[in-house]
C-alpha positions as CSV (number, residue, x, y, z in Angstrom):
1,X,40.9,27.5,56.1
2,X,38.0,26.9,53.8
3,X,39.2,29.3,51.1
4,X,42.8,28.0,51.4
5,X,41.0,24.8,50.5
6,X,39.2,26.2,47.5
7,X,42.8,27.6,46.1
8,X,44.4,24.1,46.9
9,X,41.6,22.3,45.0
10,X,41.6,24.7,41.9
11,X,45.3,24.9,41.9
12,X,45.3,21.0,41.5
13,X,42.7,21.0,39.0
14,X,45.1,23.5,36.4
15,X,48.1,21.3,37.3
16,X,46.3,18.3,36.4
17,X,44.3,19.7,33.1
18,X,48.3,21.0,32.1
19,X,49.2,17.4,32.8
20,X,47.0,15.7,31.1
21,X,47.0,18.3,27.9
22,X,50.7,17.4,27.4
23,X,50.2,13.6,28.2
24,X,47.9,13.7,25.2
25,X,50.3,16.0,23.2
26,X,53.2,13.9,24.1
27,X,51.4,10.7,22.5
28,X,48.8,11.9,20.1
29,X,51.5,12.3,17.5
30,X,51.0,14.5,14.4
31,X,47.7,14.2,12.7
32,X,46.3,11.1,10.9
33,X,45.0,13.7,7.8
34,X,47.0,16.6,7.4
35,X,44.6,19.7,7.0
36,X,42.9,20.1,3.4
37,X,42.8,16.3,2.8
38,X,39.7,14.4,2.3
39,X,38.0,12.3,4.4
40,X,38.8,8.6,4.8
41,X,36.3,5.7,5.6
42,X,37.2,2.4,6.9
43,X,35.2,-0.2,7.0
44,X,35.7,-3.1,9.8
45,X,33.6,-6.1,9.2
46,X,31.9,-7.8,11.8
47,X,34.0,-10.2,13.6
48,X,37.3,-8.3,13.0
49,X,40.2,-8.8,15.6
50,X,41.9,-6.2,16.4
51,X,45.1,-8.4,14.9
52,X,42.8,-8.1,11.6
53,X,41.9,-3.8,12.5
54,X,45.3,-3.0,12.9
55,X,46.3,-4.5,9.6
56,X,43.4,-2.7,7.9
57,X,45.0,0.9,9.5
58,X,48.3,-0.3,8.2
59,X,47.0,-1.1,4.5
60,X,45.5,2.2,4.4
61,X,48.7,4.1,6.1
62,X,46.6,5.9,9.1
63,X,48.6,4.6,12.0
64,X,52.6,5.6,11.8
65,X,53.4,2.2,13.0
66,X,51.8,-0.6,14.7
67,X,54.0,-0.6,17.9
68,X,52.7,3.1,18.0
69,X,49.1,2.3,17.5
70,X,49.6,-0.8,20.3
71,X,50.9,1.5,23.0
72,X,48.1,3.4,22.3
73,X,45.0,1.8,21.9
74,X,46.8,-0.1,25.4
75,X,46.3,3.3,27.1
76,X,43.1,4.3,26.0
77,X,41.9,0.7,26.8
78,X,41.0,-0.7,23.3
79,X,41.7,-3.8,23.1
80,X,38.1,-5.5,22.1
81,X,38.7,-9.0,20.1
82,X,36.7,-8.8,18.1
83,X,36.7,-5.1,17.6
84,X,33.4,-3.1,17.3
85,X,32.3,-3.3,13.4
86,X,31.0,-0.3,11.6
87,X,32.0,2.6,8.8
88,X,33.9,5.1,10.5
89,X,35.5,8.5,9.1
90,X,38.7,9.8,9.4
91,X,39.0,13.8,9.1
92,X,41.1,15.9,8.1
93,X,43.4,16.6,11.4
94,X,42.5,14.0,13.3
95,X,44.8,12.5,16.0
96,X,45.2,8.9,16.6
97,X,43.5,8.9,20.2
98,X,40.4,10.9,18.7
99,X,40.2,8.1,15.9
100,X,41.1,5.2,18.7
101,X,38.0,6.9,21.2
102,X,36.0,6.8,17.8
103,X,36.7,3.4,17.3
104,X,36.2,1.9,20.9
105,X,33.0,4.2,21.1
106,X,31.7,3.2,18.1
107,X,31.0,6.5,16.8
108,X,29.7,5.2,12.9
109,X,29.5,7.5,9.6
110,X,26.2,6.6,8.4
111,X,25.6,5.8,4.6
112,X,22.8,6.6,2.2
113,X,21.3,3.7,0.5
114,X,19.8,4.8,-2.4
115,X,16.5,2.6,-3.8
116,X,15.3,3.0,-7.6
117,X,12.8,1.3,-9.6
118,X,14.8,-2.1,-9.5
119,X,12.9,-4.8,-11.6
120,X,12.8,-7.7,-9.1
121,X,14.2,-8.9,-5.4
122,X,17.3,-10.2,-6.6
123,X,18.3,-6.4,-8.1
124,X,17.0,-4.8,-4.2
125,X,19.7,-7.8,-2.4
126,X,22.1,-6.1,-5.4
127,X,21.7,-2.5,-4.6
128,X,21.1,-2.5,-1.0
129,X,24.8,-5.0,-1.0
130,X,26.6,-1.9,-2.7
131,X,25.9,0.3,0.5
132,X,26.4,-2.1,2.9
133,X,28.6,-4.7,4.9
134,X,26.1,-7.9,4.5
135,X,26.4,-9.3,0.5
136,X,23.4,-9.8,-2.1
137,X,22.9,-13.5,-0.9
138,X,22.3,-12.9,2.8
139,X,19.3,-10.6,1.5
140,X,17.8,-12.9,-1.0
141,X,18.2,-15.9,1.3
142,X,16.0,-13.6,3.9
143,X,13.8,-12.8,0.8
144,X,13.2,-15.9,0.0
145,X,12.1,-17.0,4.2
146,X,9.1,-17.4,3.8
147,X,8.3,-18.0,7.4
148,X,10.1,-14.5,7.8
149,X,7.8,-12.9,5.6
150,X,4.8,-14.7,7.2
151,X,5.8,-13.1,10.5
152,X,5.6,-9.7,8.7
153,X,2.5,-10.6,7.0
154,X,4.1,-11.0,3.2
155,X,4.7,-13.5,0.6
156,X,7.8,-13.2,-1.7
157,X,5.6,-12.0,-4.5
158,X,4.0,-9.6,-2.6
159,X,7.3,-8.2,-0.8
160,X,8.6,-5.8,-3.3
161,X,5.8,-3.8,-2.8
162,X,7.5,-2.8,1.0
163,X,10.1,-0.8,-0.7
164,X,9.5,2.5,-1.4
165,X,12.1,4.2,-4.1
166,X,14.5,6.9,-1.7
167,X,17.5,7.6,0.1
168,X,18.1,5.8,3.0
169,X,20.4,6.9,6.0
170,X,21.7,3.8,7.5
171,X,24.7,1.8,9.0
172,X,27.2,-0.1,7.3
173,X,27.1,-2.7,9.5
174,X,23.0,-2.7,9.0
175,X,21.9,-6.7,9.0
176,X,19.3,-7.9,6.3
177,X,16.8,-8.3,9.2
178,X,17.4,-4.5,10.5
179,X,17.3,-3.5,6.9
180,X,13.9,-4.9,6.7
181,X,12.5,-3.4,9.9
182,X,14.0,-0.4,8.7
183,X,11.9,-0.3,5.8
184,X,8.9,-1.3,7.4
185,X,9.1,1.4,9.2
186,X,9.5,3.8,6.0
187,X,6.5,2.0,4.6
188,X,4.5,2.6,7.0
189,X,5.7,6.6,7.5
190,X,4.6,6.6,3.7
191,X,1.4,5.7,3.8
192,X,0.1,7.8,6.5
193,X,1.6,10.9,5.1
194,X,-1.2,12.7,2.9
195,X,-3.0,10.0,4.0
196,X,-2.2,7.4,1.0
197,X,-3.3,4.4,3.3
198,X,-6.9,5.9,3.7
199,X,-7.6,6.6,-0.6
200,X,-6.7,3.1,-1.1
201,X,-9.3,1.7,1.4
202,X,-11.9,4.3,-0.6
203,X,-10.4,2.8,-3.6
204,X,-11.3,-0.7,-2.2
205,X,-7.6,-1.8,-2.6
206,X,-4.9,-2.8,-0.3
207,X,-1.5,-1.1,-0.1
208,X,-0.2,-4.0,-1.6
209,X,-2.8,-4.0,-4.7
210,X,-2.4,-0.2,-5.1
211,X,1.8,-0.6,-5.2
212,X,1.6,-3.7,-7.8
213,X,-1.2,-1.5,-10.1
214,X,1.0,1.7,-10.0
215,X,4.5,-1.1,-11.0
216,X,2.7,-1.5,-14.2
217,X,1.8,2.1,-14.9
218,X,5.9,2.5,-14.1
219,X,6.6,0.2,-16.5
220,X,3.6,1.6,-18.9
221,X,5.4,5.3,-19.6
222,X,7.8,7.6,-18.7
223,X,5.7,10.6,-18.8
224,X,4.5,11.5,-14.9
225,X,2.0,13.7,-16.0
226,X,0.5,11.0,-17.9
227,X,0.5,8.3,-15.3
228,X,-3.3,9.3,-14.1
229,X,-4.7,9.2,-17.0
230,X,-3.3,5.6,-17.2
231,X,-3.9,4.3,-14.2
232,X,-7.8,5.5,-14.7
233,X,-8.2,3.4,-17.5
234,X,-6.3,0.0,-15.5
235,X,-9.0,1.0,-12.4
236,X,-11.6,1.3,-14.5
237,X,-10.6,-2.1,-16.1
238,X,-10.5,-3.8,-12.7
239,X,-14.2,-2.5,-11.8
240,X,-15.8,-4.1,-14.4
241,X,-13.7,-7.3,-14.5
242,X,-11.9,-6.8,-17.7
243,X,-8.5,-8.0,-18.4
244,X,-5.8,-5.6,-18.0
245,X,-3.8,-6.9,-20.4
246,X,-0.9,-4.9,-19.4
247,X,2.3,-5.3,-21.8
248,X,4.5,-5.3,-19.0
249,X,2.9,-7.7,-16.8
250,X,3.7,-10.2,-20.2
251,X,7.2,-9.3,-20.4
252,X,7.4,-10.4,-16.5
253,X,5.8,-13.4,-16.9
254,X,8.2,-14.2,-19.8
255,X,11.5,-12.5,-18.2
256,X,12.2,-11.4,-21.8
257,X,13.5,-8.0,-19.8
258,X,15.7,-7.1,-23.1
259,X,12.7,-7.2,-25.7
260,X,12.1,-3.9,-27.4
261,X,8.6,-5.2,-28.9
262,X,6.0,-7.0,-26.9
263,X,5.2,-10.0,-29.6
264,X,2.6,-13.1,-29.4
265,X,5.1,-15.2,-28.1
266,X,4.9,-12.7,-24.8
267,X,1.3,-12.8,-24.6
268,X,0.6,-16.5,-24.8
269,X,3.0,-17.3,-21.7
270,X,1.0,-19.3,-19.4
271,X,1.8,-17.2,-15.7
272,X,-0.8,-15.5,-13.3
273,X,1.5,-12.5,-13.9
274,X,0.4,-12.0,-17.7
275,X,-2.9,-10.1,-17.0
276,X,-3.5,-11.2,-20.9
277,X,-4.2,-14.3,-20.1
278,X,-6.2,-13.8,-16.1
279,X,-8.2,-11.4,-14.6
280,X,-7.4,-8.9,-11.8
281,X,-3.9,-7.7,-10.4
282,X,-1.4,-10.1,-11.0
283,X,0.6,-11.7,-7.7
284,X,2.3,-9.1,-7.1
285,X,4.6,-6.3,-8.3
286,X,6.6,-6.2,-11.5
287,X,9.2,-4.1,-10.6
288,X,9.7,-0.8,-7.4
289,X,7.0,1.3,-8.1
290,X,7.8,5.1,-8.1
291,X,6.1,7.2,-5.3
292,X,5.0,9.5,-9.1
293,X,3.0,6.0,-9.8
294,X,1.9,5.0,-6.5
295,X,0.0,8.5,-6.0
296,X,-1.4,8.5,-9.3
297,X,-3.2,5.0,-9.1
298,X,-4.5,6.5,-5.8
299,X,-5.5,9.7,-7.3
300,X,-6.2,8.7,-10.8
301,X,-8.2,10.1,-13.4
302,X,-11.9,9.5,-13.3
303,X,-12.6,9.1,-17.3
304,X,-14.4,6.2,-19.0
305,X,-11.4,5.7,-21.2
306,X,-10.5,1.9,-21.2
307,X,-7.8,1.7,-24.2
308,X,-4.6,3.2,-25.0
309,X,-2.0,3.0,-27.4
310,X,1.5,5.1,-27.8
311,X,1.5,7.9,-30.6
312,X,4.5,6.1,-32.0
313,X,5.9,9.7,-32.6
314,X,9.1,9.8,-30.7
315,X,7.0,11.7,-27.7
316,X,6.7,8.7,-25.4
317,X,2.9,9.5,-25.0
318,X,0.0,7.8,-25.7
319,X,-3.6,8.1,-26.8
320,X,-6.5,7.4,-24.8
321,X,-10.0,5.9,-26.2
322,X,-13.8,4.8,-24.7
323,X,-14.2,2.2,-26.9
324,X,-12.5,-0.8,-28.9
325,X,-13.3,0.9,-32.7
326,X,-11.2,4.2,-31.4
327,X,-8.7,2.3,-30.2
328,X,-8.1,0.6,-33.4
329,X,-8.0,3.6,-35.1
330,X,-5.3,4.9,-32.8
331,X,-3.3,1.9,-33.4
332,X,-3.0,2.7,-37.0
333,X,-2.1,5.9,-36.1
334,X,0.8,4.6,-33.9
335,X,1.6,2.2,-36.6
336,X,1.8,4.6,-39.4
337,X,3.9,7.0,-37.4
338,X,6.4,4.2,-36.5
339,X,6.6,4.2,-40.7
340,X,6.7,7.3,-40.8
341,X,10.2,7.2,-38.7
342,X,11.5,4.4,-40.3
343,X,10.8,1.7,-37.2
């Protein structure tokens, strides 16, 4: 009796599996992709009805018809208004009730944001908006909160220095506030690898100090191998309370971001951000400082140089000096070379 009862019951498990294989054959339909074809993404917004989704599949021909997809996502009991929001992919030979399961599962492709050395807050809100769902203006309106920042324990000068220049793996649908704790959480990965948060409290710095001194060695040259050597002279600078008079931190203050020459005009502007005109670090950061400048204020060169001045030869490099005389001479170097190649 018992083993007649195990036949039975595995019997009617085959029957039914049949059953339900050609159920799905019978309204699964031909594939969305045909084989060899590239992926497809669609984005649904937050708030989309499924009035709005199936629209969206229509414009982008991945349903056959919308009486088709109906029926279906009926069956497979989709019918969320609104309809989950998200980035979701669309492979090659993929039937409608895998992509409808994807859907009401909510089963996202992820996207990589990537950050760069962007200049100021308003070009983050730009780039992070050309990854994802929520537009430039509902991340400089959360930029500019300042009882937000408060609550993470940073001002809106001081914020930039949060962002650490990478790729990011996130949702479409990320909001400006989960983008934030998102990169909070980065920051604070960074500093406790190779121990970065622990050289700037030898260095007598906070994060935020050592991320706005490496933004002006970023902005100082394009030569990474170079960077220490610079850094070492601003540190040296800021122990024995001499200006830093930093170019870049002038061309901030002015916002002159097209000048190719840093001129008088630049150095008079009255801002704490133009280190020619206070002492110490200015407000805050002057642009995303690259992780190559970040670890070379906090492992920089101990030298007693405290000038520098480009070669003016084409190289991008500059020369280093102890004292004002030397430097002087090396600006008539730089000067003479600029002659030299007719600038």
């Amino acid at each position: 009796m018992y083993r007649k009862l195990l036949r039975f019951l595995l019997a009617f498990s085959i029957i039914a599996l049949i059953s339900a294989y050609f159920i799905y054959r019978s309204v699964a339909g031909p594939e969305i992709l045909a084989e060899g074809a590239e992926t497809v993404y669609v984005e649904i917004p937050h708030g989309t009805s499924f009035e709005a989704l199936t629209r969206i599949l229509l414009a982008k021909q991945l349903i056959p018809n919308e009486a088709v997809f109906r029926s279906l996502a009926k069956k497979l009991n989709y019918e969320a208004d609104p309809v989950r929001s998200g980035r979701f992919a669309v492979e090659p030979g993929m039937k409608l009730p895998d992509f409808i399961y994807r859907l009401r599962n909510g089963k996202q492709a992820p996207v990589m944001v990537v950050l760069t050395t962007e200049r100021e807050l308003t070009d983050v809100a730009a780039k992070v908006a050309r990854f994802i769902e929520p537009d430039a203006q509902a991340f400089i309106q959360l930029f500019q909160n300042e009882d937000f920042l408060d609550s993470l324990g940073y001002t809106r000068e001081n914020l930039m220095s949060l962002f650490i220049p990478n790729s990011y793996e996130l949702y479409w649908d990320t909001s400006p506030r989960d983008f934030i704790r998102r990169m909070i959480e980065e920051h604070d990965i960074f500093w406790k690898r190779k121990d970065r948060y622990i050289r700037a409290n030898q260095l007598e710095l906070s994060q935020a100090d050592v991320y706005t001194l490496a933004s002006i060695v970023e902005k100082e040259t394009l030569q990474d191998d170079e960077k220490k050597r610079m850094a070492g002279v601003y540190y040296n600078r800021l122990k024995i309370d001499m200006k830093l008079q930093a170019d870049p931190t002038a061309v901030f203050a002015s916002r002159d971001f097209n000048t190719n020459r840093v001129t008088n005009y630049h150095l008079q502007v009255d801002s704490p951000y133009n280190t020619y005109k206070y002492k110490g670090l200015p407000p805050g950061p002057i642009a995303m400082a690259s992780i190559a400048s970040i670890d070379a204020v906090l492992n920089h060169e101990q030298h007693d140089y405290l000038y520098f001045c480009a070669k003016g030869d084409g190289t991008g490099y500059h020369t280093f000096a102890k004292n004002l005389e030397a430097h002087k001479r090396n600006a008539e170097i730089y000067r003479e070379n600029r002659r030299k190649r007719g600038k």
